[in-house]
N, C-alpha and C positions, 0 to 999 in steps of 0.2 A: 511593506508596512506591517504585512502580520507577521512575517519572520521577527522584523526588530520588535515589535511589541513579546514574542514568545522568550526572546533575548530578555529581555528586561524583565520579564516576572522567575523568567530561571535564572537573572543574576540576584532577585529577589529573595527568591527562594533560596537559596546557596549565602546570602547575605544571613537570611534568619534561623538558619541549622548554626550556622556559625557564630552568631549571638548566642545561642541558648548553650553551643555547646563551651564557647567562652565563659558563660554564667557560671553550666555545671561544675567546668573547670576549677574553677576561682571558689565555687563551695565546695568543691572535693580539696582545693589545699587549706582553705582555714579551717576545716574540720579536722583535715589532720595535723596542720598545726597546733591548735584548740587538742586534740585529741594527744598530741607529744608533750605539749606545755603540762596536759593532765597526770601524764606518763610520768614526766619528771617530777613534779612535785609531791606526788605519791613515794615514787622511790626517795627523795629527801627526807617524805614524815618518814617513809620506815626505816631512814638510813639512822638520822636522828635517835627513835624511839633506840635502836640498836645502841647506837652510843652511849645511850643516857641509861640501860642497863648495863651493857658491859663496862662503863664507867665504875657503877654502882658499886658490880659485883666485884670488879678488881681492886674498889677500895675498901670492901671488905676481906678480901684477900691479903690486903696490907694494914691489916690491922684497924683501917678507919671507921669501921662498926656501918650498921645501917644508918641514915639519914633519918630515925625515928620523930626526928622534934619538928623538925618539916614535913613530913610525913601526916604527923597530927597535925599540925595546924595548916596543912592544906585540908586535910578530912574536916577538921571543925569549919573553915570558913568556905568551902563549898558543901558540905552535908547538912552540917548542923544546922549553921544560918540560914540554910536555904528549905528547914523543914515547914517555915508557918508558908511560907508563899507555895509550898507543894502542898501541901496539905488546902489552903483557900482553893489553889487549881482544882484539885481533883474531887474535893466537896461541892464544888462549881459544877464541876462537867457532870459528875455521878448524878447530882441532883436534878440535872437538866433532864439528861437520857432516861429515869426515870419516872419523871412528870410527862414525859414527852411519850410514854406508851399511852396510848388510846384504844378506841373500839377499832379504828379501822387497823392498828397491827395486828392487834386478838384475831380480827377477822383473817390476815394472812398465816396465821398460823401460831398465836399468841406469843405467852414469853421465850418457846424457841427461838423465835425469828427474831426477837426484842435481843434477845440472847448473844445469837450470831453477828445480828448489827454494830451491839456495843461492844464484841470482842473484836469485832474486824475495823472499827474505826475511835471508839477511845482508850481501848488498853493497848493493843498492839501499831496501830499507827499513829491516831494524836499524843497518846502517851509519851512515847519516845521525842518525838518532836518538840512537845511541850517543854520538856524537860530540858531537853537540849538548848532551846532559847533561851529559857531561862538560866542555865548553867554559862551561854555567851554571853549574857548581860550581865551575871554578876562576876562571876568567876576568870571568863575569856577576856573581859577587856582589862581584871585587876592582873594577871599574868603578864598580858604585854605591856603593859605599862609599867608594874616594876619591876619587870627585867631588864627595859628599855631604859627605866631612871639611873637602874644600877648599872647598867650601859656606859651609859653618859658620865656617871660618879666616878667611874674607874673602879666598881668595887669587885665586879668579875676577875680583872688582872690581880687583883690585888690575893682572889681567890687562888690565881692560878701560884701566884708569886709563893703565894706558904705553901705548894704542894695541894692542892686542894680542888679536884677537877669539878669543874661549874657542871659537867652536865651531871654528877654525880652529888651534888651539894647542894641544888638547884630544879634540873629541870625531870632528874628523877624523881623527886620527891612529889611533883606537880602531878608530871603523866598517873603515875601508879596512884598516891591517893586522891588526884582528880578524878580518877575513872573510877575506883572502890566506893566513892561519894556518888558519884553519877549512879551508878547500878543499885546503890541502896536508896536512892532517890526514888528512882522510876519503879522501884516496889513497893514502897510505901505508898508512892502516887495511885499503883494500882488496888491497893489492899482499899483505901480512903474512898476512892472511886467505885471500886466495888460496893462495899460497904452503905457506902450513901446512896445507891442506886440501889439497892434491896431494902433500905429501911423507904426511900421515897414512895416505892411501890409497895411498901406495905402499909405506910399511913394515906395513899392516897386510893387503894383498889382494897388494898384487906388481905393481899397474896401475903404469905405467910414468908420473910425472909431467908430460913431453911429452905425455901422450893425456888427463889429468884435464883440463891448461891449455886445449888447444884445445876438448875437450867443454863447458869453461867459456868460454869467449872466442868459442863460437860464436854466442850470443845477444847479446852485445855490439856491438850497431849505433850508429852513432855519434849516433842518436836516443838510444837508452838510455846513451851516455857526456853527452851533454850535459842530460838530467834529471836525471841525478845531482851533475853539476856543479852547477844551478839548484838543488839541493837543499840541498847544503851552503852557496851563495849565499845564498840564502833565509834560511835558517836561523841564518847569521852576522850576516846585517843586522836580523835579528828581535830578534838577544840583544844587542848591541850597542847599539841604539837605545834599546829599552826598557831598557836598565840605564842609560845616560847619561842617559834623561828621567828617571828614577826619582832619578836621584844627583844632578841638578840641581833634583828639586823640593826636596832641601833646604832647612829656610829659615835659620833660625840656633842651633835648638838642637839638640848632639848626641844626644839621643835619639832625635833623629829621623833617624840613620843606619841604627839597626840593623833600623829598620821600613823605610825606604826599599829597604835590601837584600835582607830575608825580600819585598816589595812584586815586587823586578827578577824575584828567582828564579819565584816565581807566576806571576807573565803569564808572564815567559819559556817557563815549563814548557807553560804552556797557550796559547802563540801556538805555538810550534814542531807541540805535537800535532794544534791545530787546522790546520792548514795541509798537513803530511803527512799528515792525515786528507782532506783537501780534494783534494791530489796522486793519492793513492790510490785514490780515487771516480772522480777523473776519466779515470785511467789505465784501470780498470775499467767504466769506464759498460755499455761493449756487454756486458760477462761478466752485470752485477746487472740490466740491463733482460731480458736475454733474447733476446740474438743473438748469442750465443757460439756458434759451430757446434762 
């Protein structure tokens, strides 16, 4: 009786290493699935962004000039149009983080500490992020969608028909002044932001806005202006690319525009997270292993 009873809890036991190592199993392959599907689609944008210069360049080479009129009016209608809602953003946030010092930050170490906080989470992190969203709601979902109509129109073939290569006449135009839009954005966001955060504390404590600027401009090493740079970088050639693959997977029926677009905005939202999630780890390693003195 107690042999079989020992039997049954070691076929027991041997049953539940064998569950859990089935589990493991099973999330070590769709992680690296997950982890391959990420792999590739990476290599696509970059394959992509490749084309869409060396397209460029070699129709400059053949006499087809730069794509200057696309050019601007991708800059005007992701820069331009999108300076009053940058500007509401970051007069928004500046004015918050500035009302928002009190006695008890003073007490940990005043405007330093006010300083450091508002560098490390509205210039350098919600900054970029901010921006970003808003550059997929206006800018990300107008891209795949008329790429995707012009899809559907035949007016890409029609590109190709006169000799005229679409990524060169088209999606070069996007990437390059989507992204010189995107980076002029997220400086203004921060100039605004700053800005409004040194006048806030100075009409509501009396600190002198020359003494907010420098307490804040004192952590800005030209390391941390150029991450930030590579943030809004980043982040511009993520939405860009993936809304023009998206717009050009069109095939020929318009229904398949309004999917293609809800399609761009998704990844879009979840490439940018993932990747500023990635920045952030990385900036932090020494703080999360435990060698932060």
């Amino acid at each position: 009786m107690r042999s079989g009873l020992g039997i049954s809890q070691s076929v027991q036991g041997f049953l539940r290493k064998a569950l859990w190592m089935t589990i493991f199993l099973q999330w070590v392959d769709a992680t690296g699935s997950w982890s391959l599907r990420l792999v590739k689609s990476l290599y696509g944008l970059l394959e992509e962004i490749s084309i869409a210069l060396g397209s460029a360049l070699a129709g400059r080479q053949k006499g087809g000039g730069f794509p200057l009129s696309e050019t601007l009016k991708q800059i005007y209608f992701t820069g331009t149009q999108a300076l009053l809602p940058t500007f509401l953003m970051g007069l928004g946030i500046g004015l918050f983080a500035g009302l928002y010092q009190n006695a008890d930050l003073q007490l940990l170490g005043g405007n330093q500490v006010l300083a450091r906080i508002l560098t490390q989470l509205s210039v350098e992190a919600l900054g970029p992020l901010v921006i970003s969203f808003l550059v997929i709601a206006r800018s990300g979902t107008a891209v795949a969608s008329e790429l995707g109509s012009m899809r559907v129109n035949r007016e890409i073939d029609a590109l190709r028909v006169i000799c005229i290569h679409p990524y060169a006449f088209l999606i070069f135009p996007r990437i390059f002044g989507g992204s010189l839009a995107v980076v002029c954005l997220g400086f203004v966001f921060t100039f605004i932001l700053v800005l409004t955060h040194c006048l806030a504390i100075y009409f509501s404590e009396g600190v002198s806005p020359v003494f907010s600027f420098e307490a804040l401009i004192e952590f800005w090493t030209i390391g941390f202006l150029f991450l930030l740079l590579l943030k809004y970088l980043f982040s511009a050639l993520l939405i860009f690319s993936i809304s023009s693959r998206q717009g050009l997977a069109v095939r020929r029926s318009s229904s398949e525009v309004p999917r293609a677009t809800s399609q761009a905005v998704l990844q879009c939202v979840l490439a940018v997270f993932v990747v500023h999630s990635l920045i952030f780890l990385l900036q932090n390693l020494e703080f999360l292993v435990g060698g932060h003195g």
